[in-house]
N, C-alpha and C positions, 0 to 999 in steps of 0.2 A: 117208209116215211123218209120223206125228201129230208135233209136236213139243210138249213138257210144259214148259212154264213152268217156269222156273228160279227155284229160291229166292235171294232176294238173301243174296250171300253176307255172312256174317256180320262184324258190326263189328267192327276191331284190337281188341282188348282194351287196354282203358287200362290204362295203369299208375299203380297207388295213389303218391301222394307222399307219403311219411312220414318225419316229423321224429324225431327223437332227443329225448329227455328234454331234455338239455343244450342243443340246440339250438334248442329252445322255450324255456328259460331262457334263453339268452344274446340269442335276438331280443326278449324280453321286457325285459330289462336293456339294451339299447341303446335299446328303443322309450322307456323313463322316461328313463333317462339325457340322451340327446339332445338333446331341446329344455331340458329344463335348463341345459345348456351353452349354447345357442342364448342362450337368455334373461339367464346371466349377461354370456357377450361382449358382446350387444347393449346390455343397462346399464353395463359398464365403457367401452365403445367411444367415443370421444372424434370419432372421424371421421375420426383420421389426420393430425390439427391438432395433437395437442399441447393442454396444459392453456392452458383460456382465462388471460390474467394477471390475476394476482392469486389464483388460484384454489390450494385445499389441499386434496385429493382425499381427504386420509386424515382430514380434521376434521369435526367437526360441532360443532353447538349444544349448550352455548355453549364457544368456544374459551376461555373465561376463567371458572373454577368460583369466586364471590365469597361469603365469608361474613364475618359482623359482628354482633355482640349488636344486639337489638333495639331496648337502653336503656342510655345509656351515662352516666358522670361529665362531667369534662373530658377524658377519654382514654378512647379505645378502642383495638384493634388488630382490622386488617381481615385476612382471610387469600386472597390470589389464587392458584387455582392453575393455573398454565398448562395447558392440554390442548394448543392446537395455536399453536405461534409464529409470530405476524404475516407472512403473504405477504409478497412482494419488494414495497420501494416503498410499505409502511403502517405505522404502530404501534399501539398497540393505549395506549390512555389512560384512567386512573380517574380519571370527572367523579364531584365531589359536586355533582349541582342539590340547590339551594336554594329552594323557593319562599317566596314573601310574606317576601321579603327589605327590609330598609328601614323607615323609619321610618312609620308611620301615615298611611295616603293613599298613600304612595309606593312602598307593597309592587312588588315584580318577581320575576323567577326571575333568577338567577343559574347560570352553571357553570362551578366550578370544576377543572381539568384537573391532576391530579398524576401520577407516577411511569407515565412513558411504556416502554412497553417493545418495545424495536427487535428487528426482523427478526434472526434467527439467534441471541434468547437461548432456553437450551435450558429442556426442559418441566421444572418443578418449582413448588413451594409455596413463594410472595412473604410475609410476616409483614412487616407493616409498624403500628407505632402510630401512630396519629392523635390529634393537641391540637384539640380543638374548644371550647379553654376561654374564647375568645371569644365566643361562641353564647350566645344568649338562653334560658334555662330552659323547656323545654318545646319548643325547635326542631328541627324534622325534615331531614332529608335525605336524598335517595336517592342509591345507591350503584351505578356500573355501568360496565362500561368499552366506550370504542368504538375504533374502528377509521378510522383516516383515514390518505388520502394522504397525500404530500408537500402538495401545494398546500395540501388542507384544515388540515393542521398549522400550516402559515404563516401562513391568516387568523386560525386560531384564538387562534395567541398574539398573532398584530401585534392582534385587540381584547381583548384581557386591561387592565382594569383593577386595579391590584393583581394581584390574584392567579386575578380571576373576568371572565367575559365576559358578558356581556347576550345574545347566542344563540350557539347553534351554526352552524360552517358547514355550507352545503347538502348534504347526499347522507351524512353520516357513517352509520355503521353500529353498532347493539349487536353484540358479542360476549361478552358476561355476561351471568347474572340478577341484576337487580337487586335488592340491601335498603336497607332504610328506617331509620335510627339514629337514635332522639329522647335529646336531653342530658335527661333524667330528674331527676337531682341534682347536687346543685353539686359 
């Protein structure tokens, strides 16, 4: 008996995989969604430390909005407005520098350090007038406030002559934009 070659029997038949409308929409919507999430956690993610000190996670630049006419009398008024109150452990200070301070030849920068405002006062708009009736006609100043430790605060005032120091101490920080107010008129 001849034997006839056998046809290979034929392949299981695959089964088609088919998705649902919806469920091509919702792998769709977790495929966006997902690493967005990914990508926010990983920018908010601290490491599991906790906030470095000193650190104010909900502030930015500048934590201190400062404004003041350009050109002023003997008086002006400066307006601060809080955005984010000094971390634990600094305050936050409006220097007036002075450049070319001093008599002819003797010119210097000066900074002077006013109305400090300590850790846990709450966010609002400072109004405060300034007398610059001292000030030589035509004299400029810049306006701007920083941020210093404890320590930094110490040295700052133990070199306070009168009312102004000959430099700042090491490492202080801006936290305002600064302006520039020239006594204009007498």
């Amino acid at each position: 008996m001849e034997s006839t070659p056998q046809s290979p029997a034929p392949a299981p038949r695959r089964r088609r995989f088919r998705l649902s409308r919806w469920q091509v929409v919702i792998a769709a919507v977790i495929t966006a969604v997902i690493p967005g999430i990914v990508a926010f956690v990983l920018a908010t993610d601290d490491g599991g430390g906790g906030e470095p000190p000193g650190a104010s996670p909900s502030c930015s630049f500048p934590a201190v909005q400062l404004s003041a006419p350009d050109k002023a009398g003997s008086t002006f008024q400066t307006t601060a407005k809080l955005n984010c109150p000094p971390p634990k452990g600094t305050k936050y200070y409006l220097v007036a520098q002075l450049d070319n301070f001093g008599d002819p030849g003797t010119e210097h920068t000066v900074y002077c350090p006013r109305d400090p405002i300590a850790q846990g006062q709450e966010k609002r708009t400072y109004t405060t007038t300034r007398d610059i009736q001292e000030s030589k006609l035509h004299s400029k100043r810049a306006l701007y406030y920083l941020k210093v430790t404890t320590d930094q605060e110490q040295e700052l005032l133990a070199n306070l002559q009168d009312d102004c120091a000959f430099e700042l101490p090491a490492g202080v920080e801006t936290v305002s934009n600064s302006v520039t107010v020239e006594r204009a008129w007498e």
